[in-house]
C-alpha positions as CSV (number, residue, x, y, z in Angstrom):
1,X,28.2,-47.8,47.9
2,X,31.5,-46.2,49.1
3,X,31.9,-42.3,49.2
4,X,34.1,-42.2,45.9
5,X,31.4,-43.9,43.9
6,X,28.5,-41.6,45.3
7,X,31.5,-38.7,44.5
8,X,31.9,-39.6,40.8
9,X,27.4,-40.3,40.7
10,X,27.3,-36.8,41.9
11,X,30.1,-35.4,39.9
12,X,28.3,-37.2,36.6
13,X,25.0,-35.8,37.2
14,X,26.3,-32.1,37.7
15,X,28.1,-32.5,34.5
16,X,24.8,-33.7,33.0
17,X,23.0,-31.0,33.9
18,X,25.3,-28.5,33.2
19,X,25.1,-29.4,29.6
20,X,21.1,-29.5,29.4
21,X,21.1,-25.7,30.6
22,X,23.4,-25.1,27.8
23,X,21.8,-27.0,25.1
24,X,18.0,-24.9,26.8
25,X,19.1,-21.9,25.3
26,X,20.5,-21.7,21.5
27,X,22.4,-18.9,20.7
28,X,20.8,-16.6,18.5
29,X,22.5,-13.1,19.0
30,X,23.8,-11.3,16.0
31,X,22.5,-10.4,12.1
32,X,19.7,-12.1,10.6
33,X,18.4,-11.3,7.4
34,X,13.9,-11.1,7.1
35,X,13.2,-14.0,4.2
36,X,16.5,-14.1,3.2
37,X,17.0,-10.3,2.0
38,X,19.8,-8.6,2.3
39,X,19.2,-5.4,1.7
40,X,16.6,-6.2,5.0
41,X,19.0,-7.1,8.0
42,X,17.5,-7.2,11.9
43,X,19.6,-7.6,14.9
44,X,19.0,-10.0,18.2
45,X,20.6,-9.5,20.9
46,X,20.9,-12.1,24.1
47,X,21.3,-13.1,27.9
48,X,20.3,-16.3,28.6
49,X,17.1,-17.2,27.4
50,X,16.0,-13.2,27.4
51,X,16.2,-11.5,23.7
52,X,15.9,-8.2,21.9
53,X,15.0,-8.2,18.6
54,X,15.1,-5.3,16.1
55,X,15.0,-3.9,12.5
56,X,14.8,-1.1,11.1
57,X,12.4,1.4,13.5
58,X,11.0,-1.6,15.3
59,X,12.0,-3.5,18.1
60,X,10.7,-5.8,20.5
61,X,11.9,-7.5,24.2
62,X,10.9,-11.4,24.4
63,X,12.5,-14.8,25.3
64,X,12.5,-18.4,24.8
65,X,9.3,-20.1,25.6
66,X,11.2,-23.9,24.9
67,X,14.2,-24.9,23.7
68,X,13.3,-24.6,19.3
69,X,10.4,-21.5,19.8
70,X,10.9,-18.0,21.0
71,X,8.3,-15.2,21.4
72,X,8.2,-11.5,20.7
73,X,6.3,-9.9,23.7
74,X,5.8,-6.1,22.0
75,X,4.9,-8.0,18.7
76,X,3.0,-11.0,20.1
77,X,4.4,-13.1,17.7
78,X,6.0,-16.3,18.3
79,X,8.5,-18.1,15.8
80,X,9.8,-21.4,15.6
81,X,13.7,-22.0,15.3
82,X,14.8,-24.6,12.7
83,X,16.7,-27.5,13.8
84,X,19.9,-26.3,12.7
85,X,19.5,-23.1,13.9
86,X,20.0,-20.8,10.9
87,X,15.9,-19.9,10.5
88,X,13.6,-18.3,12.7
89,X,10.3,-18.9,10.9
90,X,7.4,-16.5,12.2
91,X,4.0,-16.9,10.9
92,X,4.5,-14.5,7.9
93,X,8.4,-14.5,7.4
94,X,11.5,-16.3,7.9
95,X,14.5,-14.8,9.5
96,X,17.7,-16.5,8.4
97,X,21.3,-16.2,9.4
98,X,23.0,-15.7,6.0
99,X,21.4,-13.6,2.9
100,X,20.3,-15.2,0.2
101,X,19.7,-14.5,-3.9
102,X,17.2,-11.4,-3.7
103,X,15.0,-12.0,-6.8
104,X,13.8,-8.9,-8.4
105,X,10.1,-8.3,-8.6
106,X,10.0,-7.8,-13.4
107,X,5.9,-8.9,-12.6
108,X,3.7,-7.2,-14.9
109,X,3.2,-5.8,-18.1
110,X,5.9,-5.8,-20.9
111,X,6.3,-4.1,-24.3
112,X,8.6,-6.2,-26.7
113,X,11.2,-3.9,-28.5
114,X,9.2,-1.3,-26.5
115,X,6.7,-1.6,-29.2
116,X,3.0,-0.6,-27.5
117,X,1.1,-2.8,-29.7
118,X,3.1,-6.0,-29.1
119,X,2.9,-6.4,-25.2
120,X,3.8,-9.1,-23.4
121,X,3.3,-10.1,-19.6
122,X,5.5,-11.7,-16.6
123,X,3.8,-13.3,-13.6
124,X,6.1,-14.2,-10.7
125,X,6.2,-15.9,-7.3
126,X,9.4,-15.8,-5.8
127,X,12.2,-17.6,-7.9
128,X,9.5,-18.6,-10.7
129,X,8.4,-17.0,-13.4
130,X,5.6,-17.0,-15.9
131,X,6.1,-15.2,-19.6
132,X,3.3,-15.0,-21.8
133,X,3.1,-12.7,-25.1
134,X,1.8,-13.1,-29.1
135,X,3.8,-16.1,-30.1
136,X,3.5,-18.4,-26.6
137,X,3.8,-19.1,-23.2
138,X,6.6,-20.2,-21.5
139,X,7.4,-21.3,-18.1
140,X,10.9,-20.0,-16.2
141,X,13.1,-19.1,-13.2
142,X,15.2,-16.7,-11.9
143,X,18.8,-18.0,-13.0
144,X,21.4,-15.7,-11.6
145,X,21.1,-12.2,-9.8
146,X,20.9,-10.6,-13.2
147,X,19.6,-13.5,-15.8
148,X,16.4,-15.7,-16.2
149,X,15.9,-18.4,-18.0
150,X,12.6,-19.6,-20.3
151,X,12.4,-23.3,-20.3
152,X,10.1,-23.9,-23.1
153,X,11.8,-21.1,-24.9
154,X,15.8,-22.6,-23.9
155,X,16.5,-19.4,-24.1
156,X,18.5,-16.8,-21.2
157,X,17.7,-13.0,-21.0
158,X,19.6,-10.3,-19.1
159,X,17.6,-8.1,-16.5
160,X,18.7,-4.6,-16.2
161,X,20.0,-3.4,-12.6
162,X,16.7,-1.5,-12.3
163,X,14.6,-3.8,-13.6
164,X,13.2,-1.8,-16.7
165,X,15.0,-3.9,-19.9
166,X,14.8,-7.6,-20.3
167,X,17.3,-8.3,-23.1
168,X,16.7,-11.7,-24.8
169,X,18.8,-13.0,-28.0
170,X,16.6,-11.4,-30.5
171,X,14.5,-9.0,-28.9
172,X,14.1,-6.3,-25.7
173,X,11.3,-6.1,-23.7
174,X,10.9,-2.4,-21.6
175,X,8.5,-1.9,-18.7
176,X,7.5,1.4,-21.1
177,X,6.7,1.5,-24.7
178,X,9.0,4.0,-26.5
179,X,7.6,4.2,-29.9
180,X,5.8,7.8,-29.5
181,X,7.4,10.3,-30.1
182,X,7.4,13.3,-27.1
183,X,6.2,15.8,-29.9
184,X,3.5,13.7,-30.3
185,X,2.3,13.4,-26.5
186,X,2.6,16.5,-25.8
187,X,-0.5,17.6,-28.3
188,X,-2.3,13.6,-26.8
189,X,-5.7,14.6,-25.3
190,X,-7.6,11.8,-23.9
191,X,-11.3,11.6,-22.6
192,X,-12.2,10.4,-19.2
193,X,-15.8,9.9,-18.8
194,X,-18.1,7.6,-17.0
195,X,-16.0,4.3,-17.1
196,X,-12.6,5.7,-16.6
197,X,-13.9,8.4,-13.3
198,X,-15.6,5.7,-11.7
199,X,-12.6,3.1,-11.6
200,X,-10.2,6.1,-11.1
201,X,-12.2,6.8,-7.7
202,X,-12.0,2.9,-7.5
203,X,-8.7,2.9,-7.5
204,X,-8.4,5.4,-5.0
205,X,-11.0,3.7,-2.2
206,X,-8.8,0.6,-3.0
207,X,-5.6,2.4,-2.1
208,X,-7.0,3.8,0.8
209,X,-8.5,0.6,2.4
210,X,-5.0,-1.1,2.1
211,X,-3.6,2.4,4.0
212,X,-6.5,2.0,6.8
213,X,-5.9,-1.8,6.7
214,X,-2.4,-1.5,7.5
215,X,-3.3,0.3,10.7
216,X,-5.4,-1.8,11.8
217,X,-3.3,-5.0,11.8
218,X,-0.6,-6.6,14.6
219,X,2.8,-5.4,14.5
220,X,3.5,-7.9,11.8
221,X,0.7,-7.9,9.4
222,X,-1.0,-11.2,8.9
223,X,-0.9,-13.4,5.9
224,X,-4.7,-12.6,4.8
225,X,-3.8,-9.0,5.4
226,X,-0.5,-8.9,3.6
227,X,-3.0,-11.1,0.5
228,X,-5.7,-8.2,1.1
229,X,-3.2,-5.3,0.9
230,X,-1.3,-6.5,-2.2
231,X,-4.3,-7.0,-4.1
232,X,-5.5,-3.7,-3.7
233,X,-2.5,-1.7,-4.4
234,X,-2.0,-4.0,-7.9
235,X,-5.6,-3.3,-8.8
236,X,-5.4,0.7,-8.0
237,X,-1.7,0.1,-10.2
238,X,-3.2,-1.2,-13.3
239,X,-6.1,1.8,-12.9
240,X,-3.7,4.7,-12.7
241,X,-1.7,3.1,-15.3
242,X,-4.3,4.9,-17.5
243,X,-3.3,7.9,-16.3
244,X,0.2,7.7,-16.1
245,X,1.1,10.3,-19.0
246,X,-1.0,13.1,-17.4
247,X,0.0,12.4,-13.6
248,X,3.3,12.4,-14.7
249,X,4.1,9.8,-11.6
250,X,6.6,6.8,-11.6
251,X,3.6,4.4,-10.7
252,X,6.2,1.6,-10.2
253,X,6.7,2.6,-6.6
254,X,3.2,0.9,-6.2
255,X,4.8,-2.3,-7.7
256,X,8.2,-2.7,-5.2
257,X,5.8,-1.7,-2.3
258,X,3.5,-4.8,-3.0
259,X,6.4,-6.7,-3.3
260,X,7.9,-5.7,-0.2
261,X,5.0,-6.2,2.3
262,X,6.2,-9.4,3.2
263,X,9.3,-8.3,5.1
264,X,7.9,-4.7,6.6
265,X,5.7,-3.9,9.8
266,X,2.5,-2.6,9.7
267,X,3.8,0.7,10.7
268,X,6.1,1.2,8.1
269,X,3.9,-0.3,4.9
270,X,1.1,2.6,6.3
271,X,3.8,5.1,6.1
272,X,5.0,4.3,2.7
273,X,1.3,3.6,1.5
274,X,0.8,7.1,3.4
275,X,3.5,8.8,1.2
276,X,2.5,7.3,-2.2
277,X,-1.1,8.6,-1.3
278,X,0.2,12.4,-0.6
279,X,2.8,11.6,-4.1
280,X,-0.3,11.5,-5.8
281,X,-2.5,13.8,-4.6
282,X,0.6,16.3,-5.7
283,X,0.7,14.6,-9.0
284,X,-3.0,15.2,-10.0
285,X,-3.1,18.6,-8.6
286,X,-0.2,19.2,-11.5
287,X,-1.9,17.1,-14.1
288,X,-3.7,19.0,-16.5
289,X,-7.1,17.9,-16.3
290,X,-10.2,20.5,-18.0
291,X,-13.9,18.3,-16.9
292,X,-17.0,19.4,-17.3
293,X,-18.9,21.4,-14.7
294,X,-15.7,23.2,-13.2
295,X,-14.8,20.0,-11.4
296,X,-11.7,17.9,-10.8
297,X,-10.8,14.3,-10.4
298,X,-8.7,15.6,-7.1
299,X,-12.3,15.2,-5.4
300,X,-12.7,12.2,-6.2
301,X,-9.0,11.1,-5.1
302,X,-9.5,12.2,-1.8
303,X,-13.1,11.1,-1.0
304,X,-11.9,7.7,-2.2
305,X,-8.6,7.4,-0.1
306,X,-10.7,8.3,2.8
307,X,-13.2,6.0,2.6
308,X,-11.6,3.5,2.1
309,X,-9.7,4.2,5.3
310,X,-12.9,4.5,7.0
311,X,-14.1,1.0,6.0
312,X,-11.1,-0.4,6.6
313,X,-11.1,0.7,9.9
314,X,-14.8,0.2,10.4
315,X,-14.0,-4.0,8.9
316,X,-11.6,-4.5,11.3
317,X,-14.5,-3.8,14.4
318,X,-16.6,-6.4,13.1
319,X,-17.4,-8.7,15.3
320,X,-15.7,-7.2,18.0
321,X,-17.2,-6.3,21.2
322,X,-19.3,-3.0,21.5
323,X,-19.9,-0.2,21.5
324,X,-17.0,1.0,19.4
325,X,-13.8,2.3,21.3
326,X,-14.1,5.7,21.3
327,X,-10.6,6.6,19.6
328,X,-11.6,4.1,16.9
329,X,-15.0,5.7,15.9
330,X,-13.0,9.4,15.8
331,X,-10.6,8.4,13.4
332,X,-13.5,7.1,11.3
333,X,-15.3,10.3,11.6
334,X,-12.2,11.8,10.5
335,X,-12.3,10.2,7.2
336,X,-15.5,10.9,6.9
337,X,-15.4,14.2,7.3
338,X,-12.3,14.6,5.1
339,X,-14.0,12.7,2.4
340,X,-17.4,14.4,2.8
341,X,-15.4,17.7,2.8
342,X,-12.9,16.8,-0.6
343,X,-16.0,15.7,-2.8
344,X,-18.4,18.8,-2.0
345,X,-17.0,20.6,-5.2
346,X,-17.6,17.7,-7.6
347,X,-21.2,17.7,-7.0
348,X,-21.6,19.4,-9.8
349,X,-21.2,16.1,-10.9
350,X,-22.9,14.2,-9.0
351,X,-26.9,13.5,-10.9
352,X,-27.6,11.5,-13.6
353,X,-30.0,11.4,-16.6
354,X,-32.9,9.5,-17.1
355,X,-34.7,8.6,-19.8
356,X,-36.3,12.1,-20.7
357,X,-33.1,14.0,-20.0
358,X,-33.9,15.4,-16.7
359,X,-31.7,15.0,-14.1
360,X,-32.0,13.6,-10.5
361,X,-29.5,13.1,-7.7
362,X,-27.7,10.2,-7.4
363,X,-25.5,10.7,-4.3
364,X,-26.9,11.8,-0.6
365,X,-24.2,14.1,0.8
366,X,-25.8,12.9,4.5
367,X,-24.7,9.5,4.4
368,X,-21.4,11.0,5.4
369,X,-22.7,11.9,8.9
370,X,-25.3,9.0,9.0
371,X,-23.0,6.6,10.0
372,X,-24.0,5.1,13.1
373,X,-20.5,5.1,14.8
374,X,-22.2,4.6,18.1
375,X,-24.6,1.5,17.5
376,X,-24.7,-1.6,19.5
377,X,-24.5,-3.8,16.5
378,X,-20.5,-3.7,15.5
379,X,-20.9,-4.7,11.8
380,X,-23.6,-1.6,11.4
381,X,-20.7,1.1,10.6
382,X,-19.4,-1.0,8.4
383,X,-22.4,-1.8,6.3
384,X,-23.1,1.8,5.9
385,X,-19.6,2.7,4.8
386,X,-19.8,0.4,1.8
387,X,-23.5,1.6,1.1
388,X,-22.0,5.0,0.9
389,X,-18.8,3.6,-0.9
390,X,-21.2,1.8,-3.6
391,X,-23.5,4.8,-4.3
392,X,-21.1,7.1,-5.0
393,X,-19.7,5.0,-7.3
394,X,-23.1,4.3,-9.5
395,X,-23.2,7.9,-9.1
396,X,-19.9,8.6,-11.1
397,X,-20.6,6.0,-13.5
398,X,-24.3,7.2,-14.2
399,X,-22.7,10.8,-14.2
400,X,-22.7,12.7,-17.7
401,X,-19.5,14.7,-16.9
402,X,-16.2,14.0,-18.8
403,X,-12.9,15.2,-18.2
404,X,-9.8,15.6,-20.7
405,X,-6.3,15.8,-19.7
406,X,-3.4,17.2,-22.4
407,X,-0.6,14.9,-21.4
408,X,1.8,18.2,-22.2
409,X,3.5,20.0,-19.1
410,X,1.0,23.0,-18.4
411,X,-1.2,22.5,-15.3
412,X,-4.2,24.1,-14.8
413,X,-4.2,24.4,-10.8
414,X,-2.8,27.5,-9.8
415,X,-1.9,26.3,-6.5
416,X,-1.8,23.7,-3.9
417,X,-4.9,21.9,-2.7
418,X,-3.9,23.1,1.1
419,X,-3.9,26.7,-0.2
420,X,-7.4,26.3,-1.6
421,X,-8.4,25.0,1.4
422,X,-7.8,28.1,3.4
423,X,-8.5,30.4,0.7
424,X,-11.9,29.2,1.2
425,X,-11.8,29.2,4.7
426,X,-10.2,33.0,4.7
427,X,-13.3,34.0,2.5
428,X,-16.1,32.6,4.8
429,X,-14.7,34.4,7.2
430,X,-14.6,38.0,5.7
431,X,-11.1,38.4,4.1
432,X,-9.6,38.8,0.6
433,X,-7.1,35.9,0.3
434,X,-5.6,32.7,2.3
435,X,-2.6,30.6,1.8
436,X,-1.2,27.5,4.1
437,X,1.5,28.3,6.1
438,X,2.8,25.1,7.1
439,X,2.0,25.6,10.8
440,X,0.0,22.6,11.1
441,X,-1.2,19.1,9.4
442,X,-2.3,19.4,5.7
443,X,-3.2,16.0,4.5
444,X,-4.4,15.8,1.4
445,X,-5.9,19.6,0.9
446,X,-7.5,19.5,3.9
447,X,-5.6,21.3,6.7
448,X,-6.4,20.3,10.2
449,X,-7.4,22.1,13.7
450,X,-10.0,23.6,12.1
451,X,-8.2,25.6,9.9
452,X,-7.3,28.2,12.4
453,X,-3.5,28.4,12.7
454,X,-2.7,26.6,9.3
455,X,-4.3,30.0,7.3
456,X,-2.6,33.3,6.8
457,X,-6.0,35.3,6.2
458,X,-5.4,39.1,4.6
């Protein structure tokens, strides 16, 4: 072989693999948009086969591990890229290149020409729809941004921008009926007794284990997580529906965050679960409740919430090796506490009735601190959590204590649950009054670092 054919051999396999180092590394950098969204844009950035990935607070270094996957070393999440390169898919959502249609979330209940006693119901799952009220069922789809269609029914509808009024041909449907009149509601009292207190508290453990769950998952929540989550926040919705006209709280925020787990990090679904939780606790201090024995529901809000953190947190060590990390076992002593601390004034409430009408208590206040936090046997914490969680709610439901709530504007608190807190903490220790002074933590009513620089005593 003469030098110019070895020249061009040599010249042909440098060209060669020039272009596989080329085709190694796809380019990815610039605007993607999480499952489509795009109100939810993230941002990679790349040299080589090195990335950055980002959106909204969270970010994350990591790389090309082969030619079509990449990996997310912060998140430790790998994703696979599509063959035409315009969709990362990770193992809970898909980042493509270009936004697409952003179907609203009109799931749930329905009132047809706001009527309250002709409701109708909308499941959904993505583009598809399910609409079911008094005169059928029909099957349907998201049409346009604005429009849906009902195939069984041929018939279109027009969804308002904030997704409140369906407007069909011959009829409206409103997420609220608007058939009573505000004179009328304002003189409404309704009677919460032994069914209604024990799924309110229910509700409130629910809504807490999806807030502990969420900080207990990866960076990215995990399908069964994201399943667990939604679930409880739709069950704790359709509770506090009950209560909407005395809380006086636009519930539906509950109903766009389920929708939204899907493209948020567990870090931001606990802060927004974290928020709704401190919404409420505002809202039912304000509502006016009047219950037998002196107590309020507010007790029972907060022991739930924490709770349900606590066995959430406790779930998630099952199984895992022991003893319990340290850090782990004092934030569920911390929710412990909080709860054990929060439900002390309803315990009032707290007995039930047997047969002959004597009473006998139906709750044990120690099972708060009973919790063996340190034991060998990692499923242990759990299992008493949810012994403690179950008791206290056959203790509400066996409870003969009612309370009634005038869905007018007067509330009965005469001030924040933080300022109750150190009022009682100024009067153990000798003084008149106490208010919070915002100089530390006050999560729901109960202000931390033992109270001692969050109180102005006097």
């Amino acid at each position: 072989m003469n030098l110019f054919s070895k020249s061009l051999i040599l010249l042909v396999v440098l060209i060669s693999f020039q272009h596989i180092i080329a085709q190694t590394y796809p380019q990815l950098a610039g605007t993607w948009y999480i499952n489509g969204q795009a109100d939810a844009p993230c941002l990679i950035t790349q040299s080589q086969q090195y990335l950055n990935f980002s959106y909204s607070s969270n970010q994350s270094k990591g790389y090309f591990t082969q030619s079509g996957q990449i990996y997310a070393s912060d998140w430790n999440a790998y994703a696979n890229l599509s063959t035409d390169g315009n969709t990362i898919t990770w193992n809970n959502q898909n980042w493509t290149r270009y936004p697409t249609m952003n179907y609203g979330d009109i799931g749930g209940t329905w009132y047809v020409n706001g009527d309250q006693a002709n409701v109708a119901s909308i499941s959904q799952t993505g583009k598809n729809l399910e609409f079911k009220f008094s005169n059928g069922s029909s099957a349907g789809y998201w049409y346009s941004s604005n429009q849906i269609f009902a195939t069984a029914w041929n018939t279109y509808a027009n969804v308002s921008s904030d997704l409140q009024t369906i407007t069909w041909g011959n009829q409206t449907w409103t997420r609220k009926p608007n058939n009573s009149k505000p004179s009328d509601r304002t003189q409404e009292n309704k009677l919460y007794c032994r069914f209604e207190l024990s799924t309110f508290y229910y509700a409130s453990q629910l809504l807490g284990s999806a807030w502990g769950r969420s900080a207990t998952e990866p960076a990215f929540p995990t399908p069964i997580g994201i399943s667990a989550m939604q679930a409880h926040l739709r069950t704790a919705l359709d509770v506090f529906k009950d209560y909407e006209n005395c809380l006086n709280y636009d519930l539906f925020k509950l109903r766009k965050l389920e929708s939204e787990l899907r493209t948020m990090s567990s870090a931001t679904i606990s802060k927004e679960i974290e928020m709704i939780i401190k919404e409420l606790q505002t809202a039912i201090n304000r509502a006016a409740f009047k219950c037998d024995n002196g107590v309020q529901p507010i007790a029972l809000f907060v022991a739930g919430v924490h709770l349900g953190a606590a066995q959430a947190w406790a779930s998630a060590q099952q199984c895992m090796p022991v003893p319990m990390p340290a850090p782990v076992a004092s934030v569920i002593s911390a929710h412990l506490n909080t709860a054990s601390t929060a439900l002390a004034p309803y315990a009032p409430c707290l007995d039930a009735t047997r047969a002959d009408k004597s009473k006998v208590a139906a709750f044990n206040f120690n099972n708060f601190s009973n919790v063996p936090l340190t034991s060998l046997n990692s499923i242990e914490a759990h299992t008493f959590i949810v012994g403690t969680e179950t008791q206290l709610l056959w203790a509400i439901a066996l409870s003969d204590c009612c309370c009634s709530c005038s869905t007018g504007n007067s509330p009965n608190n005469t001030g924040s649950a933080c300022d109750a807190t150190c009022q009682e903490y100024c009067k153990q220790r000798g003084y008149r009054e106490g208010k919070f002074n915002g100089k530390t933590v006050c999560l729901l009513g109960v202000v931390s670092d033992g109270n001692e620089r969050g109180c102005d005593c006097k």
